[in-house]
Each structure stands twice: as C-alpha cells, then as structure tokens.
N, C-alpha and C positions, 0 to 999 in steps of 0.2 A: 742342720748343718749346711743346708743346700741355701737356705735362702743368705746366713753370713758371706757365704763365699761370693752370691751377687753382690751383696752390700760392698763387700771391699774390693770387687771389680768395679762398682759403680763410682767408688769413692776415689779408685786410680785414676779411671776415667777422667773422673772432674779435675781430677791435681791436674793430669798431664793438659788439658784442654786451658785451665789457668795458667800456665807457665806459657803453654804454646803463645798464647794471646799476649804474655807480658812479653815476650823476646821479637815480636812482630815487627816492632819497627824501634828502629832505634831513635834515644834520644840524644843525639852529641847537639851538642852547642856549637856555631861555627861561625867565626868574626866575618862582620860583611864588611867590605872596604866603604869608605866614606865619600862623597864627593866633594870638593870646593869649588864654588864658584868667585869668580873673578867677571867683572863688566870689562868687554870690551872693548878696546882703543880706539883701534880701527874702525868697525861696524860704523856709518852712519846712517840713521835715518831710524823707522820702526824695524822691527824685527819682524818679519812675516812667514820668513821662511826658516825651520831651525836646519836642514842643509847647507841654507846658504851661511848661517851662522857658523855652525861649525868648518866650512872652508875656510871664512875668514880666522876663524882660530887656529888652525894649523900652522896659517901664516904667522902666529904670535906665540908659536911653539907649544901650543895644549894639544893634547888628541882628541879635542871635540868640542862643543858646543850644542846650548842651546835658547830659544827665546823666553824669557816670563816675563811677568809681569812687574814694572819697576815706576812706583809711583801711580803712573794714571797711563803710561804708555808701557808697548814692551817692545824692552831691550835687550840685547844679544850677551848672555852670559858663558863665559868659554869654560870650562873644567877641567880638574883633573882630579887623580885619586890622592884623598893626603897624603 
C-alpha cells in the first residue's frame, strides 16, 4: 500500500511540473507595425550619415530617416509607420 501511495505522489508530481512548464511563458501573437520608406527630395549627395538623414526628413514631415543602399550608392531613405 505504501509503495502506490508514492507512485500517485510521484505521478502528481510530474502532472503539476508539466502544467507548470506549459504556463511559463506565454504565447500571444503581437502585430509589429510596418515601416515605409520613401527616398528623399532634399537629401543631396551620398548618404553617410543616417542622423543627418533623418534631420533632413523631419524637414519633409516623416519622424525619421535612414541611409541604404540604392543602386551602387547610398541614399537617404526617410520613413514612417504605414
């Protein structure tokens, strides 16, 4: 009788230890916002600095900017969230 009575502690054991492990972390799905770029008007020359990029894009009403690569040069791409 003694050794079932471990068995079905051992076997709680294990249930509670699987459940714990399933509720650990959760799995939600969570939409990530998108970016769009736009090449910039203003900007001329290479892009070297993405700071200075995105100042120039403030001035053209985006909240930021950055440099890539466009062609064989890189040019000042300004963004925003779609």
């Amino acid at each position: 009788m003694l050794l079932s009575g471990r068995m079905a502690a051992s076997a709680l054991l294990l249930l509670v230890l699987l459940v714990a492990t399933e509720m650990g972390t959760p799995t939600r799905k969570v939409a990530e916002a998108r970016d769009c770029l736009s090449k910039s008007h203003k900007f001329k020359g290479a892009c070297l600095s993405s700071s200075n990029c995105a100042s120039i894009c403030r001035t053209e009403n985006f909240p930021g900017g950055e440099c890539k690569l466009d062609s064989f040069a890189r040019k000042c791409f300004c963004k925003r969230v779609c």
